[in-house]
DOTOR-833045 format. One record per residue (C-alpha): x, y, z. Coordinates in nm, 2 decimals. Layout:
REM DOTOR-833045
<fikol X="X" Y="Y" Z="Z"/>
...
***
This chain:
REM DOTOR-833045
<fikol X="3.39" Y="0.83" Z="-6.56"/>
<fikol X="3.39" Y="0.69" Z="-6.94"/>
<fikol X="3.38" Y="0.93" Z="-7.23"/>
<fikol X="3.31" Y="0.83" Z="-7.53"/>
<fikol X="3.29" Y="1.10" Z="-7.91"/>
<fikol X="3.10" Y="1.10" Z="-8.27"/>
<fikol X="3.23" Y="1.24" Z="-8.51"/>
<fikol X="3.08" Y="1.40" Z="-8.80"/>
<fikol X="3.24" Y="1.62" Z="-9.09"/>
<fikol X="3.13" Y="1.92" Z="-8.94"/>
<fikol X="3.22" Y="1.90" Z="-8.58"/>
<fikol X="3.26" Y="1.63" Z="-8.29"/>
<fikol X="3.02" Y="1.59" Z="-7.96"/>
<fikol X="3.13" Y="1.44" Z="-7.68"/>
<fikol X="2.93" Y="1.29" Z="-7.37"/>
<fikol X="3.04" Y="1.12" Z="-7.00"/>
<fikol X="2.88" Y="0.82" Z="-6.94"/>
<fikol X="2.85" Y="0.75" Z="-6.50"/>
<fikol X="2.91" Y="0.41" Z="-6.41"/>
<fikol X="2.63" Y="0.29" Z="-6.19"/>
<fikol X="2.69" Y="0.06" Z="-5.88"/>
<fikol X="2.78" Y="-0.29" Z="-5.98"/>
<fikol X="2.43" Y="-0.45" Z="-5.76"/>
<fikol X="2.24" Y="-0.17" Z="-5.96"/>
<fikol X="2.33" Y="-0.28" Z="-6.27"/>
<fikol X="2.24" Y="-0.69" Z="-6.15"/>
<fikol X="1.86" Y="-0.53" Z="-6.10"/>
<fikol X="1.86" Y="-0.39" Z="-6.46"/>
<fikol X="1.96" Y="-0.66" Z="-6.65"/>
<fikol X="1.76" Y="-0.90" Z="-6.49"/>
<fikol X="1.50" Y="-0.65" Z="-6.57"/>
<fikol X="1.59" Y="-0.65" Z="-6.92"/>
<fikol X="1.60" Y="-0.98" Z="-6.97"/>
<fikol X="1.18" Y="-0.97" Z="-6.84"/>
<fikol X="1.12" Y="-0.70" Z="-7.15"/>
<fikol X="1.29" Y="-0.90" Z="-7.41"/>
<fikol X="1.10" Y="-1.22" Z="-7.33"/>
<fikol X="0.78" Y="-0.99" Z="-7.37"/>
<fikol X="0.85" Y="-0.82" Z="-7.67"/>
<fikol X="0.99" Y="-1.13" Z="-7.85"/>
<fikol X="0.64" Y="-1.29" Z="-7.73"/>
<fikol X="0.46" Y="-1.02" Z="-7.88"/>
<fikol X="0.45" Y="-0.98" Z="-8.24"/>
<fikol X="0.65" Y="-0.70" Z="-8.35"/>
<fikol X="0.49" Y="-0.46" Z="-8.67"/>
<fikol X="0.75" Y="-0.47" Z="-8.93"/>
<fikol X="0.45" Y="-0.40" Z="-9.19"/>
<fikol X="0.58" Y="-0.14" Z="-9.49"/>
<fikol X="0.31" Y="0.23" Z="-9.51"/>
<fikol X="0.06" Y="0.14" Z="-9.80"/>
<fikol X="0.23" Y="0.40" Z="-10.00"/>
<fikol X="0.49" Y="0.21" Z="-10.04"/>
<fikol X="0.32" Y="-0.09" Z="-10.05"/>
<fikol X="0.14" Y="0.03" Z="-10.34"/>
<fikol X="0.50" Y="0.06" Z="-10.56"/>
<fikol X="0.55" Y="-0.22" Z="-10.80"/>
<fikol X="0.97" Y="-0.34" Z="-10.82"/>
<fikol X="1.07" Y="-0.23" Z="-11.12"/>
<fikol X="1.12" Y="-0.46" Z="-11.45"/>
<fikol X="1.42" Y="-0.29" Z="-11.61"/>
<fikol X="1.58" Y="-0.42" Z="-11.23"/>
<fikol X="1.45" Y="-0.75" Z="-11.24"/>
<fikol X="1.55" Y="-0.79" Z="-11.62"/>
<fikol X="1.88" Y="-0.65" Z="-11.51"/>
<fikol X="1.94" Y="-0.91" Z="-11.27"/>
<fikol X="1.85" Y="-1.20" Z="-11.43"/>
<fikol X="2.08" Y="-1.11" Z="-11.72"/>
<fikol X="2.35" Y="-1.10" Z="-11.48"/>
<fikol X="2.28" Y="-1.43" Z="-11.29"/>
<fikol X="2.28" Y="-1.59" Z="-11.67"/>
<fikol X="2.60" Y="-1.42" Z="-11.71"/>
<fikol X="2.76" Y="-1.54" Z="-11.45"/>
<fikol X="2.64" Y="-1.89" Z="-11.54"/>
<fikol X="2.81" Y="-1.89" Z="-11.82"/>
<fikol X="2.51" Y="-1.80" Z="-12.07"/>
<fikol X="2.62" Y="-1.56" Z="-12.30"/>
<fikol X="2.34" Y="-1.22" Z="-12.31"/>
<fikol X="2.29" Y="-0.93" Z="-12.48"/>
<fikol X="2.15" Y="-0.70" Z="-12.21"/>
<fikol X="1.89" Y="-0.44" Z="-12.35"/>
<fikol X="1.71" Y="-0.35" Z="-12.03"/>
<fikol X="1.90" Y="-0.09" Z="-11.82"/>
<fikol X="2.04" Y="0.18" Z="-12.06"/>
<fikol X="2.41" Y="0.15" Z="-11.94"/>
<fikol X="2.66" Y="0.17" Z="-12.19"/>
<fikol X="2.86" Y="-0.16" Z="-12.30"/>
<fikol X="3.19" Y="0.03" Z="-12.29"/>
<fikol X="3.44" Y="0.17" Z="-11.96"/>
<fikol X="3.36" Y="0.54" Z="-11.88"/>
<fikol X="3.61" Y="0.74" Z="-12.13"/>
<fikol X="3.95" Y="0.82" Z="-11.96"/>
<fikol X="3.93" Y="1.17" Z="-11.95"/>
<fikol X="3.59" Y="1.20" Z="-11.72"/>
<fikol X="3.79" Y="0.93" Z="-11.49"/>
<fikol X="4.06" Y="1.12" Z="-11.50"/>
<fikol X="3.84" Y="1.46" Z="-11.45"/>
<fikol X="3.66" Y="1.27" Z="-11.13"/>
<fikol X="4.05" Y="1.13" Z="-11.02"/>
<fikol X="4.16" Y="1.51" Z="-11.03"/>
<fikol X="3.88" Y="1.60" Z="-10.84"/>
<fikol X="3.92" Y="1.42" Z="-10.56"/>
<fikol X="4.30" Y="1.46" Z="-10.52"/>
<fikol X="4.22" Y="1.84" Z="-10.53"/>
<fikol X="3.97" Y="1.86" Z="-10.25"/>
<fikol X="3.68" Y="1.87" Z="-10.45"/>
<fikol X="3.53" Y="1.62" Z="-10.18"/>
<fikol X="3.27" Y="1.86" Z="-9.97"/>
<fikol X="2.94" Y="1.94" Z="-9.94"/>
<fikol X="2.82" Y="2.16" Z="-10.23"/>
<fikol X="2.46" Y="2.35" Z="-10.21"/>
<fikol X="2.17" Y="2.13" Z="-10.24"/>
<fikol X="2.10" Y="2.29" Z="-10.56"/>
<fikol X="2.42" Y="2.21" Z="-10.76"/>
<fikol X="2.73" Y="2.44" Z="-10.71"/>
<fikol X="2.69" Y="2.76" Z="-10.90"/>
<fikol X="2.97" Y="2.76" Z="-11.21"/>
<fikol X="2.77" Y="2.43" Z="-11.28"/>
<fikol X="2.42" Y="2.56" Z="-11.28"/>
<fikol X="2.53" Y="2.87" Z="-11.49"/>
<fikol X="2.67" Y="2.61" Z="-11.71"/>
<fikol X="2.37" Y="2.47" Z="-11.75"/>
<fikol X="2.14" Y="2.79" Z="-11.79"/>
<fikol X="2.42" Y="2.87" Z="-12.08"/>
<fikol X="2.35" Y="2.56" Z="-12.23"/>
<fikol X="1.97" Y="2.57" Z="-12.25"/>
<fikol X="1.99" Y="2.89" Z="-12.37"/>
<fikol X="2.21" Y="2.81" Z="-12.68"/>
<fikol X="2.09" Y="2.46" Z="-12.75"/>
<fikol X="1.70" Y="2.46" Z="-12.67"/>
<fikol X="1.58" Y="2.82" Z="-12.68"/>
<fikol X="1.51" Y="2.81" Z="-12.29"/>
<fikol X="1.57" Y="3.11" Z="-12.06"/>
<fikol X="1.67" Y="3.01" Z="-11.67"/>
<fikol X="1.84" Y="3.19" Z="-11.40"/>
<fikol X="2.09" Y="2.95" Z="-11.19"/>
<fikol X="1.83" Y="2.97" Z="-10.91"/>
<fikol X="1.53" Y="2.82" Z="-11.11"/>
<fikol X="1.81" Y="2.50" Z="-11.21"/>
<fikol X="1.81" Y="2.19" Z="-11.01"/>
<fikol X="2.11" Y="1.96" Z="-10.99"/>
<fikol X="2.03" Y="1.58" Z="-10.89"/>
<fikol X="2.19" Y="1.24" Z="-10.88"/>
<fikol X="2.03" Y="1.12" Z="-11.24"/>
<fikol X="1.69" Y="1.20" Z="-11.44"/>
<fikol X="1.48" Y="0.92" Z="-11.21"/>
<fikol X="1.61" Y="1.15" Z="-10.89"/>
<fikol X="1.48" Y="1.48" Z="-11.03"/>
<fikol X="1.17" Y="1.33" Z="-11.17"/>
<fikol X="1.00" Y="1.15" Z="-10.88"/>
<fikol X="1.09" Y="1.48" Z="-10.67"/>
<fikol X="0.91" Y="1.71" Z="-10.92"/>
<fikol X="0.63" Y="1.42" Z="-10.89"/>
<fikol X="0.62" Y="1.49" Z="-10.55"/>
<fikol X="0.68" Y="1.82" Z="-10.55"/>
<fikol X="0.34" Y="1.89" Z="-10.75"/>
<fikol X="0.12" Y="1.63" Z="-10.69"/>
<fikol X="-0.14" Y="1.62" Z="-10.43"/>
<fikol X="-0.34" Y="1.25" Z="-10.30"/>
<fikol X="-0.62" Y="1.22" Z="-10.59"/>
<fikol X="-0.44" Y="1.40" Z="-10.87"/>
<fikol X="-0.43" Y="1.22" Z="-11.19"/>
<fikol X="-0.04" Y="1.23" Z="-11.40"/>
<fikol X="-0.12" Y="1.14" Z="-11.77"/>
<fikol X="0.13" Y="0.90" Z="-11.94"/>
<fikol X="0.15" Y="0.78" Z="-12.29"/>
<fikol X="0.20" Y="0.42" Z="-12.39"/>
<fikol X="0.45" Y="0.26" Z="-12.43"/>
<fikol X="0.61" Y="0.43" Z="-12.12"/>
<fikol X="0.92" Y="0.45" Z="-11.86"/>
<fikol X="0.82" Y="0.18" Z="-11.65"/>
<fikol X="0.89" Y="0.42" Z="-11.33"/>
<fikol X="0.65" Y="0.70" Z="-11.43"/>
<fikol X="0.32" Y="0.53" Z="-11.29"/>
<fikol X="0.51" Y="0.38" Z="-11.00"/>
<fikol X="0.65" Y="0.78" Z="-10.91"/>
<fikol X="0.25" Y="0.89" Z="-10.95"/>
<fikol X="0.15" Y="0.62" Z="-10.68"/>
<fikol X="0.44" Y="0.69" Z="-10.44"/>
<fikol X="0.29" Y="1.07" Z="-10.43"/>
<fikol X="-0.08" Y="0.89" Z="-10.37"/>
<fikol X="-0.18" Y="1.01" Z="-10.71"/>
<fikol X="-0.34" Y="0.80" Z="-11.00"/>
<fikol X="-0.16" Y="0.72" Z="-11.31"/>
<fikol X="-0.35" Y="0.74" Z="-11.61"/>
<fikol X="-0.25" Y="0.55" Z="-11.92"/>
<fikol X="-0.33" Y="0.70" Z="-12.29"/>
<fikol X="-0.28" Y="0.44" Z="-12.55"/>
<fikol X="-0.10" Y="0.52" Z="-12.86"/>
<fikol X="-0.07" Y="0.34" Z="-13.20"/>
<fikol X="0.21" Y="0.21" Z="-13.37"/>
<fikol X="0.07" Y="0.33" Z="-13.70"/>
<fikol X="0.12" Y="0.66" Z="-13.59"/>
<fikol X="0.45" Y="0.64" Z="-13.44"/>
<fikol X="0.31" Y="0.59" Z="-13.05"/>
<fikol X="0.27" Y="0.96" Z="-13.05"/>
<fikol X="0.02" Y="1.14" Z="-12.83"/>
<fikol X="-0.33" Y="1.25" Z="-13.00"/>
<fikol X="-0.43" Y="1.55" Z="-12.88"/>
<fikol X="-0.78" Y="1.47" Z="-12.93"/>
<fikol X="-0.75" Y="1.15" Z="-12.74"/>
<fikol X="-0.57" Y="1.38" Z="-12.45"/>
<fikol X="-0.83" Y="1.62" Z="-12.45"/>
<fikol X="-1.11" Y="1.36" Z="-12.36"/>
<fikol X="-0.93" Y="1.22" Z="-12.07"/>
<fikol X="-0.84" Y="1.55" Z="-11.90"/>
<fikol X="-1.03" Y="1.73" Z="-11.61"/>
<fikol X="-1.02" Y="1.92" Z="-11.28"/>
<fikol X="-0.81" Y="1.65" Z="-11.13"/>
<fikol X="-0.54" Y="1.66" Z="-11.40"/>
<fikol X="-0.22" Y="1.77" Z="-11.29"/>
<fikol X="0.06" Y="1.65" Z="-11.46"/>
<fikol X="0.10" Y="1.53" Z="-11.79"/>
<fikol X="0.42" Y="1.35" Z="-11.84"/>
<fikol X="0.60" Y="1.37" Z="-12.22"/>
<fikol X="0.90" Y="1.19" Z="-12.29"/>
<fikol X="1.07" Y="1.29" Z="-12.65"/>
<fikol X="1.27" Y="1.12" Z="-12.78"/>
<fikol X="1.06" Y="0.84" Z="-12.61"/>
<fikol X="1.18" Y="0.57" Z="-12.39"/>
<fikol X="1.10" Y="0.29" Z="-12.52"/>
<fikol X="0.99" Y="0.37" Z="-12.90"/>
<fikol X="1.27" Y="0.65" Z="-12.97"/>
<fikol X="0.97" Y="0.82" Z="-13.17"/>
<fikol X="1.04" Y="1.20" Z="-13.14"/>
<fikol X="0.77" Y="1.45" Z="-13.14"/>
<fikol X="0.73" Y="1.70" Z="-13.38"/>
<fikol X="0.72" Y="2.08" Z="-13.33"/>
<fikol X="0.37" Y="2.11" Z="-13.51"/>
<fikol X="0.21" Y="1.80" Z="-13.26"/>
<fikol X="0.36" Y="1.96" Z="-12.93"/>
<fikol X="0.19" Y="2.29" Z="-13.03"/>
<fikol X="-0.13" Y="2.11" Z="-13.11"/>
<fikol X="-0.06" Y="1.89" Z="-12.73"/>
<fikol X="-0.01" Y="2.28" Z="-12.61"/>
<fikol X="-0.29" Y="2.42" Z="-12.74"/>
<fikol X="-0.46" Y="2.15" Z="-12.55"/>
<fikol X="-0.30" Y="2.14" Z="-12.20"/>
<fikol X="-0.36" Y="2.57" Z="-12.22"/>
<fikol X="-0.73" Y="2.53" Z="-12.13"/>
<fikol X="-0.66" Y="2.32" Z="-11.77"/>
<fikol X="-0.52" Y="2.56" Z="-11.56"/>
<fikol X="-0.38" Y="2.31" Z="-11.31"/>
<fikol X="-0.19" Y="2.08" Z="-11.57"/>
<fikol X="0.18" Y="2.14" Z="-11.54"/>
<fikol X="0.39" Y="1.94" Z="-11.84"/>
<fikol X="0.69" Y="1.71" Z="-11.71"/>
<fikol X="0.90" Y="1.70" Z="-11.99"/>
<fikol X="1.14" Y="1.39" Z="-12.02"/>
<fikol X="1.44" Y="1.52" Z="-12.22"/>
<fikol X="1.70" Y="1.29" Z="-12.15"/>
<fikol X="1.74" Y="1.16" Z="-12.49"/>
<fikol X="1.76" Y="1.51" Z="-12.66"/>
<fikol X="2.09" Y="1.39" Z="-12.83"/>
<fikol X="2.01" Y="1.04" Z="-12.94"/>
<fikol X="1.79" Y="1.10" Z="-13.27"/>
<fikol X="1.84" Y="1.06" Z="-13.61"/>
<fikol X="1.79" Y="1.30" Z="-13.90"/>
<fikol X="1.58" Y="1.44" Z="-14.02"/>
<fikol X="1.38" Y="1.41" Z="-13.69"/>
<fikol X="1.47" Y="1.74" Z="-13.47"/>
<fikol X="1.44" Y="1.79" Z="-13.12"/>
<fikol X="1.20" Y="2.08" Z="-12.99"/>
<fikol X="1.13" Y="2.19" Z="-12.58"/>
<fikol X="0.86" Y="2.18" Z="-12.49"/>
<fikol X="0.91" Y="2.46" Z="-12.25"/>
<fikol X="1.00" Y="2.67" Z="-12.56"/>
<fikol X="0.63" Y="2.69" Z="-12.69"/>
<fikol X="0.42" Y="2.95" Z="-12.64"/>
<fikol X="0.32" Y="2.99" Z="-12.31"/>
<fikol X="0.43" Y="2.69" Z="-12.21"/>
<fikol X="0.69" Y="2.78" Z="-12.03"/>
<fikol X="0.58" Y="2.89" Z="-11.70"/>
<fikol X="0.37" Y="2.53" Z="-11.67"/>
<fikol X="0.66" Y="2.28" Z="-11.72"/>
<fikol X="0.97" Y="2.11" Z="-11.56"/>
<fikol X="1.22" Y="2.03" Z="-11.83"/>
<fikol X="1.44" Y="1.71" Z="-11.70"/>
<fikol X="1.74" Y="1.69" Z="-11.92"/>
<fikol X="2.11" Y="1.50" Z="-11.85"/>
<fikol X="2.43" Y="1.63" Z="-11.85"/>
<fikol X="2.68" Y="1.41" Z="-12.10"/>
***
């Protein structure tokens, strides 16, 4: 008899493994030998689902890499595609992360985010953008892309349309496509900061409208909406029932007076129909 174990963090299996007769195992590796011939003469499907076929790479990655083959060429580049900072993470979150680990902070935590952080979070919301949450109705991920493409997923159906204003994230339309729904693009105008008309949205909206994605402070422009446009954008998505609001936050912090940052989740009647996505600094 031959045991052999897996191990996993949360508990080990074992299994015994009966050694067959030596002639038996002759008979099944000649026998093996006769499938593998067979199914390396057949052609083996390796092709990707269409859903996925359907997902463009993205060009902040492909951007990112080229800058770094040039750099390591030897050409010197100023990288502005990937938003990463150009400096080391500050000492003391290393440190903070360092401590962690050394103190056993190193399990599992629930799949929401552990509670003292989400309460953190629900405190902050409250103080800084006006915005009302229980821990349970907070959602911790691994970065704003993460928690995006799962609310994508999570409320979008095969047909459903996700409006986007241009200029936009380049991963927004390819999120819409990986949930089988149908990006729709709304121009904007430089002259008028590539904010979203209302009238414009209103036009291009129907029964199969279900998400309308806003990003402010915008990535790319950094154009920040104001208050009295997001209620006019409200007043709008209030009269289609099955629109929910993603609201791109991310950038909440990086603006420049006298601009001013405004929820969208803290308009009238707004809150109820949208997903706030912010990041913790």
């Amino acid at each position: 008899m031959a045991a052999s174990s897996l191990h996993t963090p949360s508990s080990t299996f074992s299994a015994s493994i009966a050694a067959p007769p030596l002639k038996s195992c002759f008979r099944r590796r000649s026998h093996s030998l006769k499938m593998s011939a067979v199914i390396r003469a057949a052609e083996i499907d390796t092709s990707l689902s269409p859903r996925v076929c359907s997902v463009k790479p993205s060009k902040t990655v492909a951007i990112t890499d080229q800058a770094m083959a040039l750099v390591q060429s030897g050409v010197p580049v100023i990288r502005l595609a990937a938003g990463e900072p150009d400096f080391d993470t500050p000492a003391l979150i290393s440190e903070a992360g360092i401590n962690a680990i050394r103190e056993g902070h190193t399990r599992y935590t629930p799949n929401a985010g552990t509670m003292e952080l989400r309460k953190a979070i629900c405190h902050k919301l409250k103080e800084e953008n006006g915005l009302t949450y229980t821990p349970d109705q907070v959602l911790v991920s691994n970065g704003a892309k993460q928690s995006i493409v799962q609310a994508v997923l999570a409320v979008c159906s095969p047909g459903d349309e996700v409006v986007i204003p241009a200029p936009f994230w380049v991963s927004y339309p390819e999120m819409a496509r990986l949930a089988d729904a149908v990006p729709v693009i709304l121009p904007t105008k430089i002259s008028e900061n590539f904010l979203l008309d209302p009238k414009l949205l209103a036009s291009k909206l129907n029964e199969k409208s279900r998400l309308l994605i806003l990003c402010s402070p915008s990535n790319p422009t950094g154009s920040v909406y104001p208050k009295k446009l997001l209620e006019e954008i409200a007043n709008v998505v209030a009269k289609f029932p099955r629109l929910l609001v993603l609201s791109d936050e991310i950038y909440e912090h990086i603006i420049y007076s006298p601009a001013t940052h405004t929820s969208f989740a803290s308009l009238p009647g707004m809150w109820e129909r949208t997903l706030t996505g912010q990041r913790l600094f």
